[in-house]
C-alpha positions in Angstrom: -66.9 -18.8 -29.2 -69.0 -21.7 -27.9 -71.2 -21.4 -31.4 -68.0 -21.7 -33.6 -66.9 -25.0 -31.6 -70.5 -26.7 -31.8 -70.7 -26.0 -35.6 -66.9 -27.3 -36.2 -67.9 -30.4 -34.0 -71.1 -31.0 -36.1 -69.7 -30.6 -39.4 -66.0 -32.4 -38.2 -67.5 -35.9 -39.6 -69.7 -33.8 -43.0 -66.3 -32.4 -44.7 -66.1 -35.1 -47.2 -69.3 -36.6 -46.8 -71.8 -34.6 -48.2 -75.5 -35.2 -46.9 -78.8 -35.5 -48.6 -80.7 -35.4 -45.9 -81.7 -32.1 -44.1 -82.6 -34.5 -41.2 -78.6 -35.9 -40.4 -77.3 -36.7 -37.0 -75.7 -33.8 -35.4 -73.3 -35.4 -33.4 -72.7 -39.4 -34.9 -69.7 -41.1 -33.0 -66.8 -40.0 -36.0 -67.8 -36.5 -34.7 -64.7 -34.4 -32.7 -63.3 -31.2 -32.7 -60.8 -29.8 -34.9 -58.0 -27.2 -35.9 -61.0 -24.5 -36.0 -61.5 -24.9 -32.8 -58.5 -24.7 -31.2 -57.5 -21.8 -33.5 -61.0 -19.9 -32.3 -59.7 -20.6 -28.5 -55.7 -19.4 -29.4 -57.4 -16.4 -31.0 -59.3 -15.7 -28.1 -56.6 -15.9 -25.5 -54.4 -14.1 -27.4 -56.8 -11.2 -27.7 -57.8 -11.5 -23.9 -54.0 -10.9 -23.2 -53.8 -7.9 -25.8 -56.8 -6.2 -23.7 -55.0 -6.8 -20.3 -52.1 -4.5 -21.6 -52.4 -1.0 -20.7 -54.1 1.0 -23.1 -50.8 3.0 -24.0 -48.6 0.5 -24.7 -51.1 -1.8 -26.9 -49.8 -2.0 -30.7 -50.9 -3.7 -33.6 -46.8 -5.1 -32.7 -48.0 -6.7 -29.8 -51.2 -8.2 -31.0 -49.7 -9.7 -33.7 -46.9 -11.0 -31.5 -49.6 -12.9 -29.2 -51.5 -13.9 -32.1 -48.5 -16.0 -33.0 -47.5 -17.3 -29.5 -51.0 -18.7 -29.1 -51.5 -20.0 -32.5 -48.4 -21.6 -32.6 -48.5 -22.9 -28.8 -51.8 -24.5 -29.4 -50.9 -25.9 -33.2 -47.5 -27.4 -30.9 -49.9 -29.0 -28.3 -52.5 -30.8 -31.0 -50.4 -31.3 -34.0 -52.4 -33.9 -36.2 -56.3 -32.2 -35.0 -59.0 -33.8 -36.5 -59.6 -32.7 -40.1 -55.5 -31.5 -40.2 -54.3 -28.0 -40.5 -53.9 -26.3 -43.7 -50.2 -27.3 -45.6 -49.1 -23.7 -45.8 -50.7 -23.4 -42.1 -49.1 -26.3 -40.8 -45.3 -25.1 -42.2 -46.3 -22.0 -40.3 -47.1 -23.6 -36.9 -43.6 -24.4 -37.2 -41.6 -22.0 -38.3 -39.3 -19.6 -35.6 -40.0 -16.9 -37.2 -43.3 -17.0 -38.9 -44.2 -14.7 -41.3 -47.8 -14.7 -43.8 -48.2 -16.3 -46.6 -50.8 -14.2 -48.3 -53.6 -16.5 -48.0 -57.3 -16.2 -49.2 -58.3 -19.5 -47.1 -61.3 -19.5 -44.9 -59.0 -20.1 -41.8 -59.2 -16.4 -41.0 -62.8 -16.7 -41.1 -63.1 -19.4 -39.0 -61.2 -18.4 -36.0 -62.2 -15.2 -35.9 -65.1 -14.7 -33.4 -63.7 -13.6 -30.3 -62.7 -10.4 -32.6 -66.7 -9.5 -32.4 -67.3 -10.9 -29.2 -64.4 -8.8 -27.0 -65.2 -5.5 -29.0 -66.3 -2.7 -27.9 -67.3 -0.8 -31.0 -68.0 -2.0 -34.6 -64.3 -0.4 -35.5 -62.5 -2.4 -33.0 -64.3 -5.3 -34.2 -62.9 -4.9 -38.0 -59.5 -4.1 -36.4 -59.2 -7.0 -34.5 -60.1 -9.0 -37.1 -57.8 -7.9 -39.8 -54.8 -7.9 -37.3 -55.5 -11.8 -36.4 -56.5 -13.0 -40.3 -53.0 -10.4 -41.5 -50.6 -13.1 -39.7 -51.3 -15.7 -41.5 -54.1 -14.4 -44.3 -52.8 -11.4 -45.4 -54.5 -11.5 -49.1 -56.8 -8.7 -49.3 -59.5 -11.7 -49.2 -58.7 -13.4 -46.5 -58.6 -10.3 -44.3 -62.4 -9.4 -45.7 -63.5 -12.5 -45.2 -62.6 -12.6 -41.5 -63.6 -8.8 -41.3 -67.2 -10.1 -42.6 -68.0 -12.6 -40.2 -66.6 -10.4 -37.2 -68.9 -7.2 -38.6 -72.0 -10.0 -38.6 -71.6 -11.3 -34.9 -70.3 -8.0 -33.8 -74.2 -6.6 -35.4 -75.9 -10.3 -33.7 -75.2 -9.7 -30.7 -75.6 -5.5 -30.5 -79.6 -6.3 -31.6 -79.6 -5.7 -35.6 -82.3 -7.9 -37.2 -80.7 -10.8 -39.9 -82.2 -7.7 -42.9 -79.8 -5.1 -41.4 -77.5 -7.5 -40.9 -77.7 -8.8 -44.8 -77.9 -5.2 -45.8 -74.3 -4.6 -44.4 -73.2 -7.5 -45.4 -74.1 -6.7 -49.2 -73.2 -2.9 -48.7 -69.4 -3.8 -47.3 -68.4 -7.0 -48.2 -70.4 -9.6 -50.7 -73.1 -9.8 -52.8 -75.3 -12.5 -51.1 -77.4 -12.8 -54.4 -78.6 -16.4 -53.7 -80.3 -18.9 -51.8 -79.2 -22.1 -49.9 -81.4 -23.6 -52.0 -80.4 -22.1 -55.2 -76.6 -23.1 -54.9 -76.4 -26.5 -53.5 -76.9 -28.8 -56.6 -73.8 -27.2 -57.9 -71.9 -26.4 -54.7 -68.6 -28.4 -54.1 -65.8 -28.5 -51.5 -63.9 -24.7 -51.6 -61.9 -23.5 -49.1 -61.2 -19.7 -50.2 -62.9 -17.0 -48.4 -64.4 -15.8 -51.5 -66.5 -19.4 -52.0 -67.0 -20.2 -48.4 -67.9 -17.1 -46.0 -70.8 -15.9 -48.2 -72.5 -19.2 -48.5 -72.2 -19.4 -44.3 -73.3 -16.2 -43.7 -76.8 -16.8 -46.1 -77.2 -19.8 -44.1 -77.5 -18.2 -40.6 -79.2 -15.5 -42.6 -82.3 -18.6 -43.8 -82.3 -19.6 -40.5 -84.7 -19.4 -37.6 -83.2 -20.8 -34.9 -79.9 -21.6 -34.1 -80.0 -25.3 -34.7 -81.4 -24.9 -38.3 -78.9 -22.4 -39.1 -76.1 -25.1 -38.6 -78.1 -27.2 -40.4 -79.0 -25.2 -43.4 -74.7 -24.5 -44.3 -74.0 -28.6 -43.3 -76.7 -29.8 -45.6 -75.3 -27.4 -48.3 -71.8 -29.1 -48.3 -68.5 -28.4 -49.0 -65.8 -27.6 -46.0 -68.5 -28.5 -43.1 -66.7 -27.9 -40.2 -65.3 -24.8 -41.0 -68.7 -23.4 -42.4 -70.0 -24.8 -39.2 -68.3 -22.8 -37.0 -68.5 -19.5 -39.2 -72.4 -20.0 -39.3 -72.5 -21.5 -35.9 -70.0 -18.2 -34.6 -73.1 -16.0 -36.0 -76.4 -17.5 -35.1 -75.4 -18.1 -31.6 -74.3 -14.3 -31.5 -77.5 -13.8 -33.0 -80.2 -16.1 -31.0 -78.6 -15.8 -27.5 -79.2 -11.8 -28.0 -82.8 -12.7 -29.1 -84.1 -15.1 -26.4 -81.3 -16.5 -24.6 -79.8 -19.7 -25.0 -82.6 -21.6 -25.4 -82.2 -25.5 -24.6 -81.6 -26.9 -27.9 -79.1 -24.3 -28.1 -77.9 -25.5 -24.2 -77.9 -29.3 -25.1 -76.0 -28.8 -28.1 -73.1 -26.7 -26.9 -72.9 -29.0 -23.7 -72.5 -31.8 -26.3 -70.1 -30.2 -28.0 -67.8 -29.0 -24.8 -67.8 -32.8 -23.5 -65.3 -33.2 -26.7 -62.4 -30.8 -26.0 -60.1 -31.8 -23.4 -60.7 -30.5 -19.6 -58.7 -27.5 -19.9 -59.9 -26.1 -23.1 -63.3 -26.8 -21.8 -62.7 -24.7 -18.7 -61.8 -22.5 -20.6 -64.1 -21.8 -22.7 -66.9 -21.7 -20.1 -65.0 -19.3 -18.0 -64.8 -17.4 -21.3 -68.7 -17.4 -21.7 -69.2 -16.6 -18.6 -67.3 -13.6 -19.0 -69.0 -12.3 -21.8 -71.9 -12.4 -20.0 -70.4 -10.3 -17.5 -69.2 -7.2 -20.0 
């Protein structure tokens, strides 16, 4: 989780400002978190819940259910985040009886980690994933693009190098017939699924080190802090299983923590800790 918050907090102050330089400030004073993170800690609670429930009572019923509680208590506590929730997203935070609005939008994608992070198996992985994109992002792409990005940190952090990761990527879900390099002239602000999750993935895919993954998709452009914390969700997943958290990785994600409130930030270090424990 901690990788999804630094790469929303670095590209928070990016979305609409485009950089030339590969060399930017990761964390300038505009910088803060926003609705990505606190939907990537409301997906995470409400899956730590799910997993508390006896095994023979859990249902894709009840998941949903806490999906929605915890979304929708968290979008009640911080209603104008940094960077704003989505319009159809924001109607739904509200609503008393929610239901999804068939959305492609790389919100699925960018809340998703804790998905990969609390599985057990590649398959639970890819179910958790659709069931907490399908509440909200129930368009065939929206669920696919969450399922991708769970599949590649589920893959990070069980050992597979960033080819066999690629490889599945290609095989199950998109093309990745590009370079970071090759697209940016062109590349402009999207926030589908389909225009977003590919172009994060490749960039944790270029990368050799955690920092230079977040780099590579905020010097590409577009929707910065929710590419952020995709690509940031993955190469932490992937470099903390290959070498640790190194310090750049440590100072960074200790920058990052110092911007969500106390609680949140307790949080989300007790949650760290835990995975360290499974």
């Amino acid at each position: 989780m901690i990788g999804a918050i630094v790469g929303d907090v670095v590209g928070s102050v990016y979305e609409f400002r485009p950089v030339d330089t590969y060399d930017f400030e990761l964390f300038p004073q505009a910088a803060d978190f926003t609705d990505d993170s606190l939907m990537t800690i409301a997906v995470a609670m409400a899956i730590k819940d799910y997993q508390t429930l006896d095994a023979q009572v859990r249902s894709d019923q009840h998941l949903h259910g806490l999906l929605v509680s915890h979304m929708q208590t968290m979008g009640r506590r911080f209603p104008y985040p940094k960077g704003a929730y989505g319009g159809s997203f924001g109607v739904w935070l509200e609503e008393e009886n929610p239901e999804p609005y068939n959305s492609w939008g790389n919100g699925s994608a960018m809340r998703v980690c804790a998905a990969a992070e609390l599985a057990a198996s590649l398959d639970e992985a890819l179910h958790l994933a659709k069931a907490s994109a399908e509440v909200t992002h129930n368009h065939p792409e929206g669920i696919k693009g969450a399922q991708a990005v769970a599949a590649a940190i589920y893959l990070a952090q069980t050992g597979k190098t960033q080819q066999e990761i690629a490889g599945y990527i290609r095989e199950n879900f998109y093309d990745l017939d590009f370079t970071i390099k090759q697209i940016k002239p062109t590349y402009g602000f999207y926030s589908s699924c389909q225009e977003t999750v590919p172009q994060a993935i490749q960039a944790f895919l270029e990368s050799g080190s955690y920092e230079q993954a977040i780099r590579n998709t905020i010097w590409l452009g577009g929707d910065a802090d929710t590419m952020g914390a995709i690509t940031g969700s993955i190469a932490w997943a992937y470099y903390k299983h290959n070498g640790g958290v190194e310090p750049q990785m440590r100072l960074m994600s200790d920058t990052a923590l110092e911007y969500l409130p106390q609680d949140l930030r307790e949080y989300v270090i007790a949650y760290e800790a835990g995975l360290v424990e499974r």
